[in-house]
C-alpha positions as CSV (number, residue, x, y, z in Angstrom):
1,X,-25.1,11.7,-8.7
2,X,-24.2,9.7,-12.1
3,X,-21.4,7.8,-11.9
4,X,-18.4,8.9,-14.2
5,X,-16.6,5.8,-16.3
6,X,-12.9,6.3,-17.4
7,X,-12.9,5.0,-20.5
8,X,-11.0,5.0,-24.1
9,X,-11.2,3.2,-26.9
10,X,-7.1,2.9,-26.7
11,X,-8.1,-0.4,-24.0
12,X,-9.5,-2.2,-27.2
13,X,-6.0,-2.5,-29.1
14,X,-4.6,-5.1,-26.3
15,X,-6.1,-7.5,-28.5
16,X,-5.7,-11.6,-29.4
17,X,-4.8,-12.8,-32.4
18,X,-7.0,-15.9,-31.9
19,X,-10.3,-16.5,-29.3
20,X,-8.6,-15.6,-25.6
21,X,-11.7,-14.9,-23.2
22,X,-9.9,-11.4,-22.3
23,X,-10.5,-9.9,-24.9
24,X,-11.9,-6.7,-26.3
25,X,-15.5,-7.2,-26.5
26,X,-15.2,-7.7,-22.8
27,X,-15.5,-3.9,-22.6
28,X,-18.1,-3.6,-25.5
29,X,-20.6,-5.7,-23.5
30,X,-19.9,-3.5,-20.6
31,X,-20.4,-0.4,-22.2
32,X,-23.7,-1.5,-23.7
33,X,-24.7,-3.0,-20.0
34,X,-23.7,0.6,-18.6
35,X,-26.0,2.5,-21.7
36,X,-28.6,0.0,-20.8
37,X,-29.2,1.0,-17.3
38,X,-28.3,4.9,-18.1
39,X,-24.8,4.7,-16.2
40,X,-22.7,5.3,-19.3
41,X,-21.1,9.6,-18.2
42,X,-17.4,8.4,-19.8
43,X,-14.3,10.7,-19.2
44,X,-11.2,10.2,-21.6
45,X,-8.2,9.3,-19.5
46,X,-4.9,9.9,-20.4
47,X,-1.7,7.5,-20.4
48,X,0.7,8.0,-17.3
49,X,4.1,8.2,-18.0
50,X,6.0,5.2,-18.2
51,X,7.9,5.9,-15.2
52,X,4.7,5.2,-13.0
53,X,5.0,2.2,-14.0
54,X,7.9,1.4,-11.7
55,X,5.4,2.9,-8.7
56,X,4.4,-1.0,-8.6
57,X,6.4,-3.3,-11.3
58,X,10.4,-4.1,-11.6
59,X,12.3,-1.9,-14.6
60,X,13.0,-5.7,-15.9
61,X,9.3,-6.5,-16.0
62,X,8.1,-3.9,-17.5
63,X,11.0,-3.7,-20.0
64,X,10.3,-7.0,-20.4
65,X,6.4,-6.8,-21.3
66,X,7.6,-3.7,-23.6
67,X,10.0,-5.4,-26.1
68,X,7.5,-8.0,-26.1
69,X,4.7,-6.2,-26.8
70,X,6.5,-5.1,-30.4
71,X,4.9,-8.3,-31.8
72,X,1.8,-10.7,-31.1
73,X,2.8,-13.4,-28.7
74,X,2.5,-14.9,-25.2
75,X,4.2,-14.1,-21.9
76,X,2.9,-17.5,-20.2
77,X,0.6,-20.4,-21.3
78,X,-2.6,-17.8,-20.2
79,X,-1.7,-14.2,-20.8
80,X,-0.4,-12.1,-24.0
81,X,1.2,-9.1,-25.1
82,X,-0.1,-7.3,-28.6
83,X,1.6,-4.1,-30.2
84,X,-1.5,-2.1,-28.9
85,X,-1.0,-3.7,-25.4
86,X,1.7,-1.0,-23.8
87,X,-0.5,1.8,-24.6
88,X,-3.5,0.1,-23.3
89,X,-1.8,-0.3,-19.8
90,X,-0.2,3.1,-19.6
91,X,-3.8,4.5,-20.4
92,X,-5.5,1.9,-17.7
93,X,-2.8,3.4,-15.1
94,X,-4.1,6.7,-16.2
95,X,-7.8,5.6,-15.8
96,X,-7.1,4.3,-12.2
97,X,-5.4,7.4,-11.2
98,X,-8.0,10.0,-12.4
99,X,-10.2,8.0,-10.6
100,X,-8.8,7.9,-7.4
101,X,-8.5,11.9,-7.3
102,X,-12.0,12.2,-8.8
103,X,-13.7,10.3,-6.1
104,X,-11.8,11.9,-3.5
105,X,-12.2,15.6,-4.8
106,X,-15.7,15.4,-6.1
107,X,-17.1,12.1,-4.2
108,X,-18.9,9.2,-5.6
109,X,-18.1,6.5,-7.7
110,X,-15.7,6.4,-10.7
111,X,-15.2,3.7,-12.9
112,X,-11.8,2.5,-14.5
113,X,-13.6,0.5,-17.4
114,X,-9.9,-0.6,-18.2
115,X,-8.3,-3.6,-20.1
116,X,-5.4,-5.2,-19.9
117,X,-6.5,-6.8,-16.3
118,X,-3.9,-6.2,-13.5
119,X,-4.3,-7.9,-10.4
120,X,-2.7,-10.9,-10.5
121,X,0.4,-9.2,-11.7
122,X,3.5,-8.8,-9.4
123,X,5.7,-6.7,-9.0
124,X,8.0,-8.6,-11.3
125,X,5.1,-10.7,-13.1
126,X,3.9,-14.0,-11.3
127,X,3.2,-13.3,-7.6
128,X,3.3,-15.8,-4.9
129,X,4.6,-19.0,-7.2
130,X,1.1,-18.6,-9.6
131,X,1.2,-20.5,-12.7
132,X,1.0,-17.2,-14.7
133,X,-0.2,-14.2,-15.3
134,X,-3.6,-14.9,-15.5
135,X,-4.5,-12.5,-18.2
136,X,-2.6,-9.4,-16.4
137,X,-0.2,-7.2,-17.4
138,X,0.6,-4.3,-15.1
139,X,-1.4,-3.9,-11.1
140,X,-4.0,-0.5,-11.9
141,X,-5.4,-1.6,-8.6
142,X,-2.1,-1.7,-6.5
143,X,-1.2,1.6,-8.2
144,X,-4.0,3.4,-7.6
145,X,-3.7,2.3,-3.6
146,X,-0.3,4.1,-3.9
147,X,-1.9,7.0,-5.5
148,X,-4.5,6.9,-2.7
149,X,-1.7,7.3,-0.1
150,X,-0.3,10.3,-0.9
151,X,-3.7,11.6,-1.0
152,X,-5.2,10.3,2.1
153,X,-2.8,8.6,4.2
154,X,-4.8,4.9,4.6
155,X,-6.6,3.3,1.9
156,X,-8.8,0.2,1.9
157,X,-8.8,-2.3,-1.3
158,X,-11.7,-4.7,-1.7
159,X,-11.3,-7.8,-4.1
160,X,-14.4,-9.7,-5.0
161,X,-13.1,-11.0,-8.2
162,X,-13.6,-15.1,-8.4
163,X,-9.7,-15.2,-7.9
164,X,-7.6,-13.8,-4.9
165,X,-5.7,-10.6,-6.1
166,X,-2.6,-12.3,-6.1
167,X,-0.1,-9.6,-7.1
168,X,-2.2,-7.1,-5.5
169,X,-1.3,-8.4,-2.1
170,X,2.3,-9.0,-3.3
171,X,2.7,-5.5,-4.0
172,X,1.3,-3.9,-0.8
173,X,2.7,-7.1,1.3
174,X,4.8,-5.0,3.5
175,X,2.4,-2.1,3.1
176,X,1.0,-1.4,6.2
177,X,-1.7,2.0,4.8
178,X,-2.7,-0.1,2.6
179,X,-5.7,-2.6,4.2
180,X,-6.7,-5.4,1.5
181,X,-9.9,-7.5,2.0
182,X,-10.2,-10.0,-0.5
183,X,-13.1,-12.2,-1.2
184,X,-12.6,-15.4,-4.0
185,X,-13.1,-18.9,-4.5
186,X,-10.8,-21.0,-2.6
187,X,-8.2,-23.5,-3.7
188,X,-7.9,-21.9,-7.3
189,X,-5.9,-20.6,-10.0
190,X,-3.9,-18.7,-8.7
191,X,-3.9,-21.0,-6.0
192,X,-3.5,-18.0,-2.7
193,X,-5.3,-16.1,-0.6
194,X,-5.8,-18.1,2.6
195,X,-6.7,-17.1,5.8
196,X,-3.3,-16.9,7.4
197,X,-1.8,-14.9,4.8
198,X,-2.2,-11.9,6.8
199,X,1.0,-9.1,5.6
200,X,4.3,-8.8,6.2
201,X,6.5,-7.4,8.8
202,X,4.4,-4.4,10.9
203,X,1.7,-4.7,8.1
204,X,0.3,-7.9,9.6
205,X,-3.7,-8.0,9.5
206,X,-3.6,-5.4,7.1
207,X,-4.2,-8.4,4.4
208,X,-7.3,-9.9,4.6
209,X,-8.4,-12.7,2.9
210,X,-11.8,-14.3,2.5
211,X,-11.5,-17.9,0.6
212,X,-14.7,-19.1,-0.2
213,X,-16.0,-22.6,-0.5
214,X,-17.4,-24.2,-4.1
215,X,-20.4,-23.1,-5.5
216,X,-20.5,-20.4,-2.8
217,X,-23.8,-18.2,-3.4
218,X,-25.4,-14.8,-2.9
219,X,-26.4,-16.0,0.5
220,X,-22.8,-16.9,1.4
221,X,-20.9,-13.6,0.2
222,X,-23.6,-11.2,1.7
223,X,-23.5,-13.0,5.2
224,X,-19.3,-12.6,4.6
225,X,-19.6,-9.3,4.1
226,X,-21.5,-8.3,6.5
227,X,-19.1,-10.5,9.3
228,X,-15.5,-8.9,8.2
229,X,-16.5,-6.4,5.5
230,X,-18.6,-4.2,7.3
231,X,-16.7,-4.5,10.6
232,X,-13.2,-3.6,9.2
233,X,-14.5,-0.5,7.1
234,X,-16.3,1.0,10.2
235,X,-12.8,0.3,12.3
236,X,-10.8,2.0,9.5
237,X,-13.4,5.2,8.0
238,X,-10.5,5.2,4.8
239,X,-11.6,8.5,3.1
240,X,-11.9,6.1,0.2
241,X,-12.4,2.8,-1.1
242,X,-10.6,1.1,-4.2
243,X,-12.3,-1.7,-5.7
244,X,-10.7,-4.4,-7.5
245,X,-14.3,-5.0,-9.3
246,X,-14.4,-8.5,-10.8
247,X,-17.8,-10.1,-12.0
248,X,-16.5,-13.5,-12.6
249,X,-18.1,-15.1,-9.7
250,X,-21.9,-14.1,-11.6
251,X,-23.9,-17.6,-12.3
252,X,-23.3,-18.6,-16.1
253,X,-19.7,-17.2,-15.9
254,X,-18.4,-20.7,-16.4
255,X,-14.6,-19.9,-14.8
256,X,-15.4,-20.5,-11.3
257,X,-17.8,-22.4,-9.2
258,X,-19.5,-19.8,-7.9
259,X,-23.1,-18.8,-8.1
260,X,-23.7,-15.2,-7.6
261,X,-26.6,-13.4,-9.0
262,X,-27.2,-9.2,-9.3
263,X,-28.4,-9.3,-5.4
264,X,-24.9,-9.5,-4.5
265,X,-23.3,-7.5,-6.5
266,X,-26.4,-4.6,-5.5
267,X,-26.3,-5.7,-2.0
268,X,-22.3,-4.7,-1.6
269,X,-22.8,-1.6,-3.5
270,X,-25.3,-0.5,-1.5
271,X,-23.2,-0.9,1.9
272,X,-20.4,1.1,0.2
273,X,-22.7,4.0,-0.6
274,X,-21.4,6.7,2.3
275,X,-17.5,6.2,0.8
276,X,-16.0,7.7,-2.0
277,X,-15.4,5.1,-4.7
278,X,-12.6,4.5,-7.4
279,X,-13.8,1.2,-9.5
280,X,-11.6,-0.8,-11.5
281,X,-12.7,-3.2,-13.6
282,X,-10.9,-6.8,-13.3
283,X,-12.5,-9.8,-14.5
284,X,-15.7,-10.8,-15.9
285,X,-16.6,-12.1,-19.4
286,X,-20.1,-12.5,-20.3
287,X,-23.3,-12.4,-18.2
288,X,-21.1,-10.8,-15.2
289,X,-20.5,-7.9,-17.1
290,X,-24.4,-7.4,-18.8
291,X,-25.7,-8.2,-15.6
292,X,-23.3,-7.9,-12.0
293,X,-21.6,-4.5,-13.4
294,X,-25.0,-2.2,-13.6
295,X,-26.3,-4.1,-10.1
296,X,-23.6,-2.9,-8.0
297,X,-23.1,0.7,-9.4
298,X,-27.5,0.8,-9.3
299,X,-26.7,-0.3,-5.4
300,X,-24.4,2.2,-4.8
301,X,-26.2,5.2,-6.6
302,X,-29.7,4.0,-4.3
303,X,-27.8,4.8,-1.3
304,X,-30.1,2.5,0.6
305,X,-28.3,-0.5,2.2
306,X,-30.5,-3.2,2.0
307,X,-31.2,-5.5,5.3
308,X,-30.7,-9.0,3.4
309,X,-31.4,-12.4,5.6
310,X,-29.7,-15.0,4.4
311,X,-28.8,-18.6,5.0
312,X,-25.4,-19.3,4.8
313,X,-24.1,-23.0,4.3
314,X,-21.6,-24.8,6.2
315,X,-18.8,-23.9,4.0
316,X,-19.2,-20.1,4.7
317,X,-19.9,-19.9,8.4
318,X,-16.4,-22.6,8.6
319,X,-14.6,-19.7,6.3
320,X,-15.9,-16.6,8.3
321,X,-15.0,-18.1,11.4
322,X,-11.6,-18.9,10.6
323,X,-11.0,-15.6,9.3
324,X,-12.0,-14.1,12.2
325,X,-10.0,-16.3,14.3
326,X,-7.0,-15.0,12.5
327,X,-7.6,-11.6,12.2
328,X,-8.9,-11.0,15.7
329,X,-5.8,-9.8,17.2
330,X,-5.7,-6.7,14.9
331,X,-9.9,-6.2,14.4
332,X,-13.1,-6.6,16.3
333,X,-15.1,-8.8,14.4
């Protein structure tokens, strides 16, 4: 079955005034990656009302980002708001909505090829003390997990974007239906994610996060996966999975550390192939995009999880093993 992408070209009018590496040939080099490798099905999605907004996000934020958004300029140091911006989000919330019911009343995987980014973005903005923004405006991800809810009771979110899904996990903190698994580089912007940050008040171990080491590899995400990943997804069977998709981590990125290649990316698409699939696209600039992007929606469509040996380094087998330490109480791992 083809995959079907959410996609308009409303997402390319959150635009920069000068070079900002979120930008909108982001989406023009996925769309060419996606035509490439015969992926490209897209759907038009429509805007939500703005009221959905508050779903996720403060009335003061989002008023906030709107009376901004009447005129180029910058909401922190890394992230900014253009006239076409509001729109853009409204129409990404849309995209990550339709996505979530298509996957659960049709099967599959749907993508929500979106722009603005969202999940580093809290409910008020900044989320746990983060410098900024981080190039996000309003959480599709976190939204669509509450629009998974009132569909099918628990969902499961999986991050593998180079940087922990800050405001994601903010949002869904106290959120015990709502299981988060989040794989990133450690000791980043935005500076979270650790292993003992683990939910709030009876949601504890529904958060669950993954920090990787430097220049963490193929080798060390697949043997990752396959120790909590894996483990928590056959514990929970969520009638579907939302993922935060972010290809930042792909070798030549140049934002992170991190050395991951299409074997990854193919590798977890192919494990996820039995689950109903909304996609939304978070980071990724350059080669992640041309190259990660088509691997893991090629791995999901072959429906054949591959048996990968790997070698993991130190760093990994120190991280996996803490993480399981912590979250061993609430999951057999």
């Amino acid at each position: 079955m083809e995959p079907g992408v959410l996609y308009s070209p409303v997402f390319l009018e959150h635009r920069p005034k000068n070079y900002h590496p979120e930008n909108p040939g982001r989406l023009e080099k996925a769309v060419e990656s996606l035509r490439k490798a015969g992926l490209w099905r897209p759907l038009e999605p429509e805007p939500v009302p703005e009221e959905e907004l508050l779903r996720v996000h403060s009335e003061d934020y989002v008023e906030l980002v709107k009376s901004l958004g009447e005129r180029f300029t910058y909401i922190d140091p890394d992230t900014y708001v253009s006239p076409g911006t509001f729109k853009a989000a409204l129409t990404a919330f849309g995209a990550s909505k339709t996505a979530v019911e298509l996957a659960l009343e049709k099967k599959g995987l749907y993508l929500a090829l979106v722009r603005p980014p969202g999940h580093h973005a809290g409910e008020s903005g900044r989320a746990f003390n983060a410098p900024t923004l981080g190039f996000c405006i309003f959480n599709n991800a976190a939204y669509a997990a509450k629009v998974a809810e009132e569909k099918a009771g628990k969902v499961l979110v999986i991050d593998f974007d180079a940087h922990h899904g800050n405001g994601t996990q903010e949002i869904l903190w106290n959120d015990e239906k709502a299981v988060h698994i989040d794989l990133h580089e450690r000791d980043i912007y935005p500076m979270s994610g650790y292993e003992h940050e683990v939910g709030g008040k009876d949601a504890e171990g529904t958060k669950i996060n993954i920090p990787m080491p430097h220049y963490a590899g193929d080798d060390d995400y697949i043997y990752a996966w396959e120790e909590i990943v894996l483990p928590v997804m056959a514990q929970l069977r969520p009638r579907l999975i939302i993922i935060s998709a972010g290809f930042d981590g792909f070798l030549g990125e140049g934002l992170t550390t991190l050395r991951l290649s299409e074997a990854f990316f193919a590798y977890a698409g192919s494990t996820l192939s039995r689950y109903p699939l909304a996609v939304i696209l978070e980071g990724g600039y350059s080669i992640g995009l041309e190259k990660g992007l088509p691997a893991f929606i090629g791995g999901y469509l072959s429906g054949e999880i591959r048996e990968v040996p790997v070698t993991p380094s130190y760093g990994a087998l120190t991280t996996v093993s803490a993480v399981k330490e912590v979250q061993g109480q609430w999951w057999e791992l």
